[in-house]
C-alpha positions as CSV (number, residue, x, y, z in Angstrom):
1,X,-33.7,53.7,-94.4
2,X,-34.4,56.9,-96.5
3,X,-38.3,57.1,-94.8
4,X,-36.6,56.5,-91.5
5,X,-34.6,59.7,-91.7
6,X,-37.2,61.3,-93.1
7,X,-39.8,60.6,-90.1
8,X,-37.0,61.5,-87.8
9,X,-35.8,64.7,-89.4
10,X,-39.3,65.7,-89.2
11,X,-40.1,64.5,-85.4
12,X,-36.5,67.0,-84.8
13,X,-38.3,69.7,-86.7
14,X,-42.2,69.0,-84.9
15,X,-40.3,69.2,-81.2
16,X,-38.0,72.8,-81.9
17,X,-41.2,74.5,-83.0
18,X,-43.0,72.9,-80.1
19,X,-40.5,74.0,-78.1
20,X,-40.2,77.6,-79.5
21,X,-44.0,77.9,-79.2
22,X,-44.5,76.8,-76.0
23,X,-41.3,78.2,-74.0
24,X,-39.8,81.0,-76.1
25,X,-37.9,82.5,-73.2
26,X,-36.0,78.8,-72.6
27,X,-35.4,78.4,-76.3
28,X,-33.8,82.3,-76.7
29,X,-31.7,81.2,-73.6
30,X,-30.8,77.9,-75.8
31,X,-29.7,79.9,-78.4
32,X,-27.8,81.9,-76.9
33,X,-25.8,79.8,-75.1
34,X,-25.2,77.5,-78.5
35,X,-24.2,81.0,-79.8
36,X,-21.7,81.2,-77.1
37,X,-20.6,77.8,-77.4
38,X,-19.4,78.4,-81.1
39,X,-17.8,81.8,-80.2
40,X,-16.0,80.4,-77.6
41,X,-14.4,77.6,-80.1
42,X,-14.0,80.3,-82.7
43,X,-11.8,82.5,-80.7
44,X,-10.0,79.1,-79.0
45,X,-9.1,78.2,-82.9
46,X,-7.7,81.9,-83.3
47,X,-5.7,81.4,-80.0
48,X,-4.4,78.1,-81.4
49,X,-3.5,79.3,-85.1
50,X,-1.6,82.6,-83.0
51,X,0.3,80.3,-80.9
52,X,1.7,78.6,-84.3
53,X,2.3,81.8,-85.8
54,X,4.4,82.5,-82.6
């Protein structure tokens, strides 16, 4: 089980750079939007945690 996350975790690892190497303009945009993503459920989590303040 431990050599099966292992061969995976380094598959993930062979594909991103792949991926970076090969399309860097794609994988900025990918970033980005993950970026987003998180800032987005950042500021809903400060919306929430005002509303209970309120």
């Amino acid at each position: 089980m431990v050599q099966t996350k292992k061969i995976a975790l380094y598959m993930l690892v062979v594909f991103v750079l792949y991926t970076i190497i090969t399309d860097p303009d794609r994988s900025a945009d990918l970033v980005q939007i993950g970026f987003e993503g998180v800032a987005s459920a950042a500021q809903g989590v400060g919306d929430f945690m005002s509303a209970l303040i309120r």
